[in-house]
DRENDRENKE-391307 format. One record per atom (N, C-alpha, C, CB): y, x, z; atom name. Coordinates in Angstrom, 2 decimals, m for minus. Each point is the difference from the previous one (the first is absolute). Glycine has a CB too. Example, Ala and Ser with C-alpha at 12.3 -4.5 7.8 and 13.67 -1.06 7.14 Angstrom:
2
   north    east      up atom
   m5.69   13.19    7.80    N
    1.19   m0.89    0.00   CA
    1.20    0.90    0.00    C
   m1.17   m1.89    1.25   CB
    2.22    1.54   m1.97    N
    1.19    0.82    0.06   CA
    1.09   m0.77    0.73    C
   m0.63    1.18   m2.15   CB
//
This chain:
196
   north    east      up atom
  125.63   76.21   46.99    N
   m0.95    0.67   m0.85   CA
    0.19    1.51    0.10    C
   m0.04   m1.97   m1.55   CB
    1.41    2.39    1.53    N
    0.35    1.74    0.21   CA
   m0.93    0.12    1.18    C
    2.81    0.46   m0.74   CB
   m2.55   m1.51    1.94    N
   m0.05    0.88    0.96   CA
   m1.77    0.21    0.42    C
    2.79   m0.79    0.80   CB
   m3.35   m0.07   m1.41    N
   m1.43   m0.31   m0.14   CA
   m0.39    1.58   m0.56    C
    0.01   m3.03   m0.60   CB
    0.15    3.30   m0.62    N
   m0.19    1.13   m1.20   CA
    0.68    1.31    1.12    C
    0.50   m1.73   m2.99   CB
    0.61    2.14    3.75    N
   m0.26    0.64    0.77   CA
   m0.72    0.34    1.04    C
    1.20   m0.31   m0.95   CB
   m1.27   m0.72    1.67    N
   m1.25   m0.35    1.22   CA
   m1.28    0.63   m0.73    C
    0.95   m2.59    1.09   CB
   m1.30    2.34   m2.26    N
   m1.63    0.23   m0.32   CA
    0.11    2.06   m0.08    C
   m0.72   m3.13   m2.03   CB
    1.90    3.24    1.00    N
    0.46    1.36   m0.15   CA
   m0.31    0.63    1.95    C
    2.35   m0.70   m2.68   CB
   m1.31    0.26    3.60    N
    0.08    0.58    1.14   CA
   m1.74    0.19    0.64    C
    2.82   m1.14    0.25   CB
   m3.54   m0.01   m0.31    N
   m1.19    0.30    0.57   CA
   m1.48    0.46   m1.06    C
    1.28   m1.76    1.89   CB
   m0.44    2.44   m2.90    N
   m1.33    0.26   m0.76   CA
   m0.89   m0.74   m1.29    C
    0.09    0.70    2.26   CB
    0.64   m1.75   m2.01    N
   m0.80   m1.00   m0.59   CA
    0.39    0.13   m1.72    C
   m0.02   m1.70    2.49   CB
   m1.09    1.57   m3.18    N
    0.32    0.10   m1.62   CA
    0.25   m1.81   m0.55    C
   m1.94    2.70   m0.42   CB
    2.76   m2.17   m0.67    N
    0.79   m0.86   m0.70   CA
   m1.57   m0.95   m0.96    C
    2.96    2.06   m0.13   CB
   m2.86   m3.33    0.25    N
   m0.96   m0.63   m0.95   CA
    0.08    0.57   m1.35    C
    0.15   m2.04    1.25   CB
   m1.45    2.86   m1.73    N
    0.45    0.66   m1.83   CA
   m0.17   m1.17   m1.11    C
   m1.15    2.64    0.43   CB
    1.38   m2.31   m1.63    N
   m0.13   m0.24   m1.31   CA
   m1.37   m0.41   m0.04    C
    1.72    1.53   m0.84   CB
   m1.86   m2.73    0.15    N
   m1.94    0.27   m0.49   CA
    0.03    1.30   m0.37    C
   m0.85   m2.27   m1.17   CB
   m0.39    2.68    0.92    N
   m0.85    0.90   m0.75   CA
   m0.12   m0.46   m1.48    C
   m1.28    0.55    2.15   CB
    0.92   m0.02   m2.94    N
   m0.08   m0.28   m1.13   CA
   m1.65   m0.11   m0.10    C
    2.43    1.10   m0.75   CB
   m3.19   m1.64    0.03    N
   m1.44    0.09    0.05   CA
   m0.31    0.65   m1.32    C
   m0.42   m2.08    1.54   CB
   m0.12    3.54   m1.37    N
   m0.57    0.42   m1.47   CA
   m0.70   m0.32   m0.89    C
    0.26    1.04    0.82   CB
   m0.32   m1.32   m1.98    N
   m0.71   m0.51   m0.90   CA
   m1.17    0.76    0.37    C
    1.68   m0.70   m1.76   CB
   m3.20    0.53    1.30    N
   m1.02    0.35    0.63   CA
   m0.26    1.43   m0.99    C
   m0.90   m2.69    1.10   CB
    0.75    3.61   m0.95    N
   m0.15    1.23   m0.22   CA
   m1.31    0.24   m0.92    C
    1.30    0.41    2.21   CB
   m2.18    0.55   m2.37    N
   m0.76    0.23   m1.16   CA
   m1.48    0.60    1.37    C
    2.44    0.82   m2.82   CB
   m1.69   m0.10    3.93    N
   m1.00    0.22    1.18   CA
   m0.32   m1.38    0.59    C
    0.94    2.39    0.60   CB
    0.25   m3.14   m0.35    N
    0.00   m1.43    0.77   CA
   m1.49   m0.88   m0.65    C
    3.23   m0.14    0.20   CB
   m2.98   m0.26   m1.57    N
   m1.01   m0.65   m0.31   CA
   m1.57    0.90   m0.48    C
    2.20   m1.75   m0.58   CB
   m1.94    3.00    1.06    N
   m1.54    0.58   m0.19   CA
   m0.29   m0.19    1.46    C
    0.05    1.97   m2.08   CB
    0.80   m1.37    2.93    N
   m0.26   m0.80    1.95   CA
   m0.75   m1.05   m0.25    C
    2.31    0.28    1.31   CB
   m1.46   m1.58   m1.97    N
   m0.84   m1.44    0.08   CA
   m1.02   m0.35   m0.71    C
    1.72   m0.66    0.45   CB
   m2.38    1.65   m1.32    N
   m0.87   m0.46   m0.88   CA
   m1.13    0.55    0.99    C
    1.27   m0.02   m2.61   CB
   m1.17    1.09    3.97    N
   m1.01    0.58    0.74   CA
   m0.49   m1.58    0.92    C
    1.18    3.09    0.10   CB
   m0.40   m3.70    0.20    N
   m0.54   m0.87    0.98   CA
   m1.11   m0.93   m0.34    C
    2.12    0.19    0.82   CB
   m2.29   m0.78    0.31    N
   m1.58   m0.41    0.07   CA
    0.57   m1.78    0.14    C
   m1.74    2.67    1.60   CB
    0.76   m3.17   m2.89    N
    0.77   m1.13    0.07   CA
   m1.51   m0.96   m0.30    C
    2.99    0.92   m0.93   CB
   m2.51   m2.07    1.52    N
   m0.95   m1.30    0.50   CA
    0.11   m1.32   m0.37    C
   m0.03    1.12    1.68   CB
   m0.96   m1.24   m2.47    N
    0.25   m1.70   m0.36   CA
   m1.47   m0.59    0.54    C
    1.74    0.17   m2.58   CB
   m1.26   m1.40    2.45    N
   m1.08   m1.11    1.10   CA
    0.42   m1.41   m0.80    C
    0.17    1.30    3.02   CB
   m1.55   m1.76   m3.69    N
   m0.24   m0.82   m0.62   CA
   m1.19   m1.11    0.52    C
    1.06    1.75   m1.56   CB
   m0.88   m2.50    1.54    N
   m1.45   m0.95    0.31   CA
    0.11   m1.43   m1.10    C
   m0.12    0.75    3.15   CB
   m1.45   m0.80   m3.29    N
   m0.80   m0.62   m1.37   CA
   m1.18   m0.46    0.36    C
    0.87    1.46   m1.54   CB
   m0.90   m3.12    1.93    N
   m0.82   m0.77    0.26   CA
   m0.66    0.36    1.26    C
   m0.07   m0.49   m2.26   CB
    0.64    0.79    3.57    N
   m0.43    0.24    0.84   CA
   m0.69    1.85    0.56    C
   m0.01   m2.91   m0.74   CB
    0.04    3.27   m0.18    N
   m0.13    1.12   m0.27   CA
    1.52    1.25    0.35    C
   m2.00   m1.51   m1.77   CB
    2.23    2.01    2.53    N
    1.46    0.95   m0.01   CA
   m0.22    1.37   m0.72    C
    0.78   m0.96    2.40   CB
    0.06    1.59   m2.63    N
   m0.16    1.70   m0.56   CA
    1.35    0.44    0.09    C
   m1.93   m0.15   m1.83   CB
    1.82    1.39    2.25    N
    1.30    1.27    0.44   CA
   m0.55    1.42   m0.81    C
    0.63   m0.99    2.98   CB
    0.16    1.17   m3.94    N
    0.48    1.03   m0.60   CA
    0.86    1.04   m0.08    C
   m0.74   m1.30   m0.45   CB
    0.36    2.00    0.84    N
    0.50    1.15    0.67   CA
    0.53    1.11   m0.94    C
   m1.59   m0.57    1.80   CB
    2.61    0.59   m2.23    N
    0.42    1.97   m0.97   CA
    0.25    0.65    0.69    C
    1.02   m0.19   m1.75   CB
   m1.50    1.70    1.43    N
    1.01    0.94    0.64   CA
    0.42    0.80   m1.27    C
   m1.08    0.21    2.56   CB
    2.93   m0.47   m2.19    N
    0.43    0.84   m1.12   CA
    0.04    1.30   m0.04    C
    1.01   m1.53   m0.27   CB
   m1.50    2.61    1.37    N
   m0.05    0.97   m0.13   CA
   m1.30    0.55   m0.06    C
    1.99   m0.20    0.75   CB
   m3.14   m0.30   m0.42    N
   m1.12    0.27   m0.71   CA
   m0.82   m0.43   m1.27    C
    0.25    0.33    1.96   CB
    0.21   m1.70   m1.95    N
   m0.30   m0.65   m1.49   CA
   m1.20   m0.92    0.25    C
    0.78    2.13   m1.51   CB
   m1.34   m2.23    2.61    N
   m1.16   m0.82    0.87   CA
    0.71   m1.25    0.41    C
   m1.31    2.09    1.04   CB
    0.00   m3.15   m1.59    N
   m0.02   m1.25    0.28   CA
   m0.85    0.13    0.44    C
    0.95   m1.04   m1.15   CB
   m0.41    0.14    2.60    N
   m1.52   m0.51    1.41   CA
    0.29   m2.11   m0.14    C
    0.47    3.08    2.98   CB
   m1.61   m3.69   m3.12    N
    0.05   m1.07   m0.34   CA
   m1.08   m0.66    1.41    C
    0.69    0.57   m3.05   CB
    0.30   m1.84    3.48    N
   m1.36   m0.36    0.74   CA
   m0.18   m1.65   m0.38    C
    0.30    1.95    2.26   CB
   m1.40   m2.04   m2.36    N
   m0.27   m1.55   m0.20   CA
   m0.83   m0.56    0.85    C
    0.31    0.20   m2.10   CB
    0.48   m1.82    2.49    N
   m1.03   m0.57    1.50   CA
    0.39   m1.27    0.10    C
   m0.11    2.04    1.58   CB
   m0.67   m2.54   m1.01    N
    0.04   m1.73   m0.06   CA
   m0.03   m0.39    1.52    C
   m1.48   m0.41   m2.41   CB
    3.23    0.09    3.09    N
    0.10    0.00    1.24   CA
   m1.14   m0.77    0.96    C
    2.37    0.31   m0.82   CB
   m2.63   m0.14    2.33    N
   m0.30   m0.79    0.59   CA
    0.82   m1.27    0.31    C
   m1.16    1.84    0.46   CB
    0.29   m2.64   m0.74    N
   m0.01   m1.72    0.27   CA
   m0.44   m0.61    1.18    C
   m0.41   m0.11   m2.09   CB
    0.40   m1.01    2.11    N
   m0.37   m1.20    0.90   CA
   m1.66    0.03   m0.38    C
    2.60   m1.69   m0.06   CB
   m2.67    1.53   m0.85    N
   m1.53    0.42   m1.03   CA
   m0.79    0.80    0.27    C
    0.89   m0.29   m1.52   CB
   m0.38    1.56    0.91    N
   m0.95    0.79   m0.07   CA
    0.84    1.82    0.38    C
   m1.59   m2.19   m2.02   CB
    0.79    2.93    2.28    N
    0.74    1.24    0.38   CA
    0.57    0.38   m1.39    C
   m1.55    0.85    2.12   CB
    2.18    0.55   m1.81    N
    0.00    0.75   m1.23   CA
   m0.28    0.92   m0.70    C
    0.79   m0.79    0.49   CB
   m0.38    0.72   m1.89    N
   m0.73    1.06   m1.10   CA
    0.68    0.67   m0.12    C
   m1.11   m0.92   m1.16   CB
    0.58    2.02    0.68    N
    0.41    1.20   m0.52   CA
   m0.54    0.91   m1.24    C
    0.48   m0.25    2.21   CB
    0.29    0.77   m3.12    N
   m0.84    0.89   m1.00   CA
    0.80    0.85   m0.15    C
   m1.29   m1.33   m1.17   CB
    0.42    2.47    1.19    N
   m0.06    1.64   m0.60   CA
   m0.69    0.51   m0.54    C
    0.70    0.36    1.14   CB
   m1.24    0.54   m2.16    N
   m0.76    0.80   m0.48   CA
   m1.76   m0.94   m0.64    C
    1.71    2.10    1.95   CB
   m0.91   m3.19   m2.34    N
   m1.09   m0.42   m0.71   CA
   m0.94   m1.18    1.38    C
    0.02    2.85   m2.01   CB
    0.54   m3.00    3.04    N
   m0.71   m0.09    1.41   CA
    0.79   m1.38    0.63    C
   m0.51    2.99    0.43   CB
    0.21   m4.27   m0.72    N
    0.39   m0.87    0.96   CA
   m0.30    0.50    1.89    C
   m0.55   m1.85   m2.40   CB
    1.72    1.24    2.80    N
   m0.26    0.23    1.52   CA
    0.00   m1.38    0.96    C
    1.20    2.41   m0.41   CB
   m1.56   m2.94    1.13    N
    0.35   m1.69    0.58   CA
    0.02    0.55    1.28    C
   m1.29   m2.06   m1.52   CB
    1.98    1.95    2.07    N
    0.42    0.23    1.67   CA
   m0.61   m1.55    0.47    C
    2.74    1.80   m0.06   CB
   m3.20   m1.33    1.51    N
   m0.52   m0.84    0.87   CA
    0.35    0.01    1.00    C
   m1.33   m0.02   m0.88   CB
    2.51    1.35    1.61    N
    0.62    0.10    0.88   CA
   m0.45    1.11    0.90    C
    0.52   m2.20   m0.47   CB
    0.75    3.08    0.69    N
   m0.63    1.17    0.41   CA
   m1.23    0.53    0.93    C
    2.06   m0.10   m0.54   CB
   m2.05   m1.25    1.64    N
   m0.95    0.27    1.35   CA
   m1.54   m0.40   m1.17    C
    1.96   m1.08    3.04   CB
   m1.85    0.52   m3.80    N
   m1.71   m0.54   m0.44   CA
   m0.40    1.40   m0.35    C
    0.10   m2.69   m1.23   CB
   m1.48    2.69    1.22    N
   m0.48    1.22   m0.16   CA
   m0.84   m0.54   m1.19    C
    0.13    1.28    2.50   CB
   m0.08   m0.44   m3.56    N
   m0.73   m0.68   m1.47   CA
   m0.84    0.40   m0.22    C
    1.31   m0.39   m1.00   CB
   m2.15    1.39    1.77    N
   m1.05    1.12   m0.39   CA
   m1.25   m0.50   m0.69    C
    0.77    1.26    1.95   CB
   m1.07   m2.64   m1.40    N
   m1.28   m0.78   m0.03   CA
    0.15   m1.97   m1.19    C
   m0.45    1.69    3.36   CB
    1.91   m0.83   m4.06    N
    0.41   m0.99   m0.95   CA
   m1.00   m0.74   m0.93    C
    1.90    1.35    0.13   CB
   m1.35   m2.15   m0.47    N
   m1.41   m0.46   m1.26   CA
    1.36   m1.27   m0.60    C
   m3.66    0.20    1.60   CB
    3.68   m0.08   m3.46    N
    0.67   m0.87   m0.63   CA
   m0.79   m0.63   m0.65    C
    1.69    1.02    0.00   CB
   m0.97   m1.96   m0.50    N
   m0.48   m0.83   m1.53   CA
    1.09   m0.46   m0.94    C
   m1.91   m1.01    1.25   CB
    1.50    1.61   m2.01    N
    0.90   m0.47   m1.34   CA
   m0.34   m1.60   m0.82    C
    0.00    2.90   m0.43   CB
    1.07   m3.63    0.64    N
   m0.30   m1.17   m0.70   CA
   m1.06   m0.87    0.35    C
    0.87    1.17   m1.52   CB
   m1.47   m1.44    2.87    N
   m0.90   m0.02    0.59   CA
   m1.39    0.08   m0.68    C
    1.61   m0.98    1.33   CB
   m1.50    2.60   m1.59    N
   m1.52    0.40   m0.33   CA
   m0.66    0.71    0.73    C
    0.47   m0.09   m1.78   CB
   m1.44    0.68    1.70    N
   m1.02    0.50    1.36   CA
    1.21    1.43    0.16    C
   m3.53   m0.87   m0.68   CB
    3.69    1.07    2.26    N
    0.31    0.95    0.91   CA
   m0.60    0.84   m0.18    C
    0.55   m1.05    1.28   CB
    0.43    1.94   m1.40    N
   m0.14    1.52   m0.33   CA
    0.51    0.58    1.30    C
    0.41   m0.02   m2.69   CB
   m0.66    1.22    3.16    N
    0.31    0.52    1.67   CA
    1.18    1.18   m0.84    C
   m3.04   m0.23    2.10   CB
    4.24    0.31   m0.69    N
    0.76    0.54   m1.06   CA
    0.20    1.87    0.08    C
    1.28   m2.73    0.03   CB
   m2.62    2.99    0.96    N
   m0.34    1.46   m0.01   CA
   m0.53    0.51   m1.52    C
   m0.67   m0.24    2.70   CB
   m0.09   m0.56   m2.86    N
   m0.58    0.04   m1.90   CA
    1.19    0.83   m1.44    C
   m1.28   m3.07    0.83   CB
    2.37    2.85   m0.32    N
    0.73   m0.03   m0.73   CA
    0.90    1.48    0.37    C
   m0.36   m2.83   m0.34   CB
   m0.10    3.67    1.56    N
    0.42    1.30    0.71   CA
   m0.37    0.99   m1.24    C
   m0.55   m0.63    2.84   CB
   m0.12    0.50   m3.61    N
    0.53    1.07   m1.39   CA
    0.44   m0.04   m1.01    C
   m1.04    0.64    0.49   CB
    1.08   m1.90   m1.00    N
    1.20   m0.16   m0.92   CA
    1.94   m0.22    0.60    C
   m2.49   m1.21   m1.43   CB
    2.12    1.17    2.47    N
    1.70    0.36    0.64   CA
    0.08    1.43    0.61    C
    0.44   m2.57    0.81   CB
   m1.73    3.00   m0.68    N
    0.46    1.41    0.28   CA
    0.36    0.53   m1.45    C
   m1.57    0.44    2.23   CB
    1.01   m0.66   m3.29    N
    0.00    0.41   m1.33   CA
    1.77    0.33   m0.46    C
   m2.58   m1.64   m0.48   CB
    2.86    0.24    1.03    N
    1.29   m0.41   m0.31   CA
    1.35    0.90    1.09    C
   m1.44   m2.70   m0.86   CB
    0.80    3.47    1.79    N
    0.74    0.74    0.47   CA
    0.88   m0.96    1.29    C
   m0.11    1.57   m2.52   CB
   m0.93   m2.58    2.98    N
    1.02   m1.15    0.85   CA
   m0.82    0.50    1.26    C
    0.75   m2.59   m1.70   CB
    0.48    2.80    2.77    N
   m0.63   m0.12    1.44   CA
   m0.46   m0.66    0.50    C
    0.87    0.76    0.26   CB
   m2.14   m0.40    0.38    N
   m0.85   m1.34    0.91   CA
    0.22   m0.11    1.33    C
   m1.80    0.18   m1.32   CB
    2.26    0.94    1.72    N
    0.40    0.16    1.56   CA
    1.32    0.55   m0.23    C
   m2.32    0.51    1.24   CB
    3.25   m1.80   m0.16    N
    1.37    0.12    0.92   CA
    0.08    0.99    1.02    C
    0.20   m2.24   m0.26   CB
    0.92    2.30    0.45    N
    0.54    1.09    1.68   CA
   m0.89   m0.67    1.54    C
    3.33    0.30   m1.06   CB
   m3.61   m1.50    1.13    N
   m0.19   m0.78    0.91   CA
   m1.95    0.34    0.07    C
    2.67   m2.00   m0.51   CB
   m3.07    2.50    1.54    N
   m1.23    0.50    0.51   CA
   m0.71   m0.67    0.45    C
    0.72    1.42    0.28   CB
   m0.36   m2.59    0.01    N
   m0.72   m1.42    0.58   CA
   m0.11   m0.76   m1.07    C
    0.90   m0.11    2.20   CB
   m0.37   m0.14   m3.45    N
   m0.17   m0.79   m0.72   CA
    0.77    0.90   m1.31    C
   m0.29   m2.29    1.88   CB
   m0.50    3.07   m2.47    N
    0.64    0.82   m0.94   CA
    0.11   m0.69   m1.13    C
   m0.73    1.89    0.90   CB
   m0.22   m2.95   m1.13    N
    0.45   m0.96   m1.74   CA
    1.31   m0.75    0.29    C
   m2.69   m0.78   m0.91   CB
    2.89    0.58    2.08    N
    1.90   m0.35    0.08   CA
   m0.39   m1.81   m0.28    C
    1.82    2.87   m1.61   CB
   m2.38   m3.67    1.60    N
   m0.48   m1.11   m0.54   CA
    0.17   m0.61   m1.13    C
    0.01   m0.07    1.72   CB
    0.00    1.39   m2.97    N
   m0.18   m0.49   m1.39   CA
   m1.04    0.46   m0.60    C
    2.05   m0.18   m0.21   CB
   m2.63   m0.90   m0.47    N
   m1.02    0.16   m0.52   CA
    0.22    0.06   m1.84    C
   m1.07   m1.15    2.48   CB
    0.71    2.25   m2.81    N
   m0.05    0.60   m1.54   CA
   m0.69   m0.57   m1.11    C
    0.13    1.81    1.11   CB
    0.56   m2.11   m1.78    N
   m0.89   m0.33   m1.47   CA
    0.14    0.40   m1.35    C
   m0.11   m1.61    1.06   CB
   m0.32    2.37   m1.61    N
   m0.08    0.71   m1.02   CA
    0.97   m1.29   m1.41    C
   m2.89    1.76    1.25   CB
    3.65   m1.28   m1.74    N
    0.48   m1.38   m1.01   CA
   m1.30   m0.67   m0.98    C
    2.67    1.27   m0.30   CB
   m2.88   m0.40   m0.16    N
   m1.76    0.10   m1.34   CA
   m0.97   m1.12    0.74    C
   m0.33    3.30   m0.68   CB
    0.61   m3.57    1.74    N
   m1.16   m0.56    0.84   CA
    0.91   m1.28    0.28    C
   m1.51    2.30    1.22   CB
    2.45   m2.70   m1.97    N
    0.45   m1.54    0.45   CA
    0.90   m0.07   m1.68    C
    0.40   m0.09    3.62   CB
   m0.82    0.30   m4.51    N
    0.39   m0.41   m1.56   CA
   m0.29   m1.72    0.23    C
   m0.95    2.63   m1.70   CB
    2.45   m2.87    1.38    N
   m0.63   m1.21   m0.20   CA
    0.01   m1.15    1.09    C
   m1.27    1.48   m1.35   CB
    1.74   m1.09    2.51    N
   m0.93   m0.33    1.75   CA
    1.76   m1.28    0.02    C
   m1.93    3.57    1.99   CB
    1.15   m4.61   m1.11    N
    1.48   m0.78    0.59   CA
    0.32    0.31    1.11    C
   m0.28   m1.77   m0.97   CB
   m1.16    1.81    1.60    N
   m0.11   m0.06    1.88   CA
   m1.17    1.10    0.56    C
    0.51   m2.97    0.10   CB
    0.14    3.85    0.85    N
   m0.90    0.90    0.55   CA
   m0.38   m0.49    1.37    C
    0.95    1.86   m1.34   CB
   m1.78   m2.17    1.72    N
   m0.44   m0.53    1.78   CA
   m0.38    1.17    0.70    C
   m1.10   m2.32   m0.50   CB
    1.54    2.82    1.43    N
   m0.19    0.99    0.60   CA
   m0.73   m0.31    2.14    C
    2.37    1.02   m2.49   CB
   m3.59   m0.51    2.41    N
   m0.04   m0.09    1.40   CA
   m0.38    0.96    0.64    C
   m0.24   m1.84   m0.23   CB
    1.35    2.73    1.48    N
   m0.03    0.83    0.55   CA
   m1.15    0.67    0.66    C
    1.86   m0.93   m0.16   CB
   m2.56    0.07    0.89    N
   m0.88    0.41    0.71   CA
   m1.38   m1.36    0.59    C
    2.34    2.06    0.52   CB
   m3.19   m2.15   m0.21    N
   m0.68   m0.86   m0.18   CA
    0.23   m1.63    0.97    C
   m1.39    2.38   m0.83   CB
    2.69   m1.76    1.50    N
    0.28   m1.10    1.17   CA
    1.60   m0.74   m0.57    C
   m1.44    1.70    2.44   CB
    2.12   m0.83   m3.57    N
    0.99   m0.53   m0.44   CA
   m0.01   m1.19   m0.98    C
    0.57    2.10    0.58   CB
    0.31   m2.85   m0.57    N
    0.06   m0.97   m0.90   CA
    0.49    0.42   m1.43    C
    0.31   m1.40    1.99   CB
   m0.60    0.99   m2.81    N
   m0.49    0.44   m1.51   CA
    2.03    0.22   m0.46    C
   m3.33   m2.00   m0.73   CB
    3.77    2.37    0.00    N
    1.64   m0.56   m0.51   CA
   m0.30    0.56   m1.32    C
    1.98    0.17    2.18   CB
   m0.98   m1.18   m2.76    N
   m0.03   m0.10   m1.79   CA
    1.65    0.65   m0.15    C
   m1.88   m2.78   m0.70   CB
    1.61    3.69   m0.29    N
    1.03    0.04   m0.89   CA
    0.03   m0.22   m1.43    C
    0.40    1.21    1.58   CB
    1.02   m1.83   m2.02    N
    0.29   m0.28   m0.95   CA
    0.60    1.07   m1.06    C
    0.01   m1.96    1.38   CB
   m0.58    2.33   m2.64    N
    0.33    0.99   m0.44   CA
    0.91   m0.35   m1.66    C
   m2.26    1.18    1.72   CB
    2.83   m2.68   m1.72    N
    0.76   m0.62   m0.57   CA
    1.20    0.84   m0.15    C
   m1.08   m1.97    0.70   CB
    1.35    2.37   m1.88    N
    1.13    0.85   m0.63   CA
    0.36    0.99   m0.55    C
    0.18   m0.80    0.95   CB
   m1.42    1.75   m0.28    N
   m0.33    1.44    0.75   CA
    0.08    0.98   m1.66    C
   m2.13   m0.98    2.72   CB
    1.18    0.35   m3.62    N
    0.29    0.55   m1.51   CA
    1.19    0.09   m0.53    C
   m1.76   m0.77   m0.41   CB
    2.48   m0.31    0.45    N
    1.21   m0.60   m0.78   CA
    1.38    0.86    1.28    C
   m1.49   m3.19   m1.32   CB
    1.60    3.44    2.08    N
    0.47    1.20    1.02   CA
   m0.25    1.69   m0.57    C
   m0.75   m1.91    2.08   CB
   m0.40    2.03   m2.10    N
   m0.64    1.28   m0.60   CA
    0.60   m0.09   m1.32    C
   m2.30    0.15    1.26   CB
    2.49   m0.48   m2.28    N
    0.13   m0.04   m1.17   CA
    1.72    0.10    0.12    C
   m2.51   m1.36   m0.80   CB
    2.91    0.58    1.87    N
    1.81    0.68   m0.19   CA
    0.05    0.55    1.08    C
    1.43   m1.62   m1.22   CB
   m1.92    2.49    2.12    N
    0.28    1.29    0.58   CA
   m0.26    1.03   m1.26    C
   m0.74   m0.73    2.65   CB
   m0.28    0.43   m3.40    N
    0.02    1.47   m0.88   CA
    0.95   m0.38   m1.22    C
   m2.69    0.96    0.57   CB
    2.91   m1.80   m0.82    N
    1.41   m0.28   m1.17   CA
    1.24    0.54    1.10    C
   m0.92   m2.74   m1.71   CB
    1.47    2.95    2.83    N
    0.46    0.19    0.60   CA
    0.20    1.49    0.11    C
   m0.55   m2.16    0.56   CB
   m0.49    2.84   m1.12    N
    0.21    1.48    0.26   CA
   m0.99    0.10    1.11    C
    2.59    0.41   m0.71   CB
   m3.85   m0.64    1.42    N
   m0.75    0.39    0.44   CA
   m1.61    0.01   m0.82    C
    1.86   m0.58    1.87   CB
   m2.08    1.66   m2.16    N
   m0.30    0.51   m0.59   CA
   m0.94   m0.15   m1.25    C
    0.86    0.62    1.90   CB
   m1.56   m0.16   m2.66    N
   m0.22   m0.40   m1.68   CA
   m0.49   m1.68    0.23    C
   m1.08    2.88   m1.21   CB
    1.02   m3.64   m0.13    N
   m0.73   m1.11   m0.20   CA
   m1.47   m0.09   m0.21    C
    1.97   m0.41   m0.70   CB
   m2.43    1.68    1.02    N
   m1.58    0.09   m0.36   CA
   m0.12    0.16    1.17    C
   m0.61    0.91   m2.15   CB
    0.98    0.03    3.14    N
   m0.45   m0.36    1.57   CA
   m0.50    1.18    0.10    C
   m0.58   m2.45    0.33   CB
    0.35    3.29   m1.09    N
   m1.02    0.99    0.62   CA
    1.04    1.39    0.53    C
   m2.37   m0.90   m1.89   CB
    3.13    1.51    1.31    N
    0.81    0.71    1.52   CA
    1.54   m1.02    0.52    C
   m0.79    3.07   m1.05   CB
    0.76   m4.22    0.52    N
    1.18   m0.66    0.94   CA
   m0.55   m0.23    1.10    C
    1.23   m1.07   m1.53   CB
   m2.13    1.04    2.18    N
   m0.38   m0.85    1.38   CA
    0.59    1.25    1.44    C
   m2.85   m1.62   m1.43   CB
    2.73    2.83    0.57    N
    0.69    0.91    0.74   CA
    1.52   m0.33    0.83    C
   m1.36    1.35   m1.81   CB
    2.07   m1.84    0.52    N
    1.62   m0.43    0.68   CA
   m0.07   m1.63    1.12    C
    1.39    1.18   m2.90   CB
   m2.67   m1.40    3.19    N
   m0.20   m1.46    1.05   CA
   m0.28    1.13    0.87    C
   m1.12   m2.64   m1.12   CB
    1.92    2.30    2.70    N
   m0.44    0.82    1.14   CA
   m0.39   m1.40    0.92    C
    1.72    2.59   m0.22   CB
   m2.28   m2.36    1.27    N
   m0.59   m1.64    0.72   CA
    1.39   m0.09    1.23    C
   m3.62    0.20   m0.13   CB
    3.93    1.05    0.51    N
    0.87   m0.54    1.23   CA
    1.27    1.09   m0.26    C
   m2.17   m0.94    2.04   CB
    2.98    1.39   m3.43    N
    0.71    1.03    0.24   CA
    1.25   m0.44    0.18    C
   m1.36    1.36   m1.07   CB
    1.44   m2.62    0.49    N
    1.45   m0.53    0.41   CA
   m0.43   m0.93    1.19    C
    1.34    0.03   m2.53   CB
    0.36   m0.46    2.90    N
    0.35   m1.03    1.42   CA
   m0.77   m1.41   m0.62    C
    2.92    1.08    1.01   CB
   m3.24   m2.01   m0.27    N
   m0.05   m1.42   m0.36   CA
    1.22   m0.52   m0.65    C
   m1.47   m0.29    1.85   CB
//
């Protein structure tokens, strides 16, 4: 063992230390941790939601969406604005839905009450700038089970199921996204700001 403990001495080598002691957490330490940006992820009847703080700005970003299935694509809501993906290459320009199978509504009709709402209609992508989601105002499905959506006049029709979608909404904003009346919480729903 001496001759070990000299050997390390002769070539430099340092002696294994003492633990460290670990400081009790300081008064800066836990204002540091109250800055971070912290994430919870909940899902409720098929329905998921990610809640987002930031402790150093005081902003909640909330997203709520109802994964893709075997079924049916997926949803999305922000700003008062269901979204149903159909997949990026479809081009939705020439959309037409139905709610609850009632007469088809085209879903250009609906280009000023989502502009109203401050929601983009055109993506980065120049060939297909609606990105293949097609928009629906919430006010315009009170109530709704199933939205049928058909892309273009050669596509086959697809249904979504909008089973949960209230009862989700109602604990994202008990959750801290934003008021229970809806009218400036829809702000803290972004459609794509967090990861999947």
């Amino acid at each position: 063992m001496l001759a070990t403990v000299a050997a390390a001495g002769v070539l430099g080598l340092s002696l294994p230390s003492l633990p460290h002691s670990i400081p009790f957490p300081t008064e800066g330490m836990r204002r540091l941790a109250g800055y971070k940006v912290r994430t919870k992820a909940y899902n409720l009847k098929g329905w998921e939601m990610r809640i987002e703080r930031d402790g150093f700005t005081g902003q909640t970003r909330c997203r709520l969406y109802a994964p893709s299935s075997v079924l049916q694509g997926r949803i999305t809501y922000a700003r008062g604005v269901l979204g149903f993906h159909l997949g990026e290459e479809v081009d939705v320009a020439d959309a037409w839905y139905s709610v609850d199978d009632r007469a088809p509504t085209a879903w250009r009709d609906d280009q000023p009450a989502l502009a109203e709402r401050r929601e983009p209609l055109a993506g980065d992508n120049l060939f297909n700038p609606t990105g293949g989601v097609v928009l629906i105002p919430r006010d315009r499905l009170a109530g709704a089970v199933t939205v049928t959506i058909r892309a273009d006049r050669e596509a086959t029709p697809r249904r979504f199921r909008l089973k949960g979608f209230e009862t989700a909404l109602a604990a994202a904003r008990a959750n801290g996204c934003g008021d229970a009346a809806g009218a400036s919480g829809d702000e803290a729903f972004q459609r794509e700001a967090l990861s999947p």
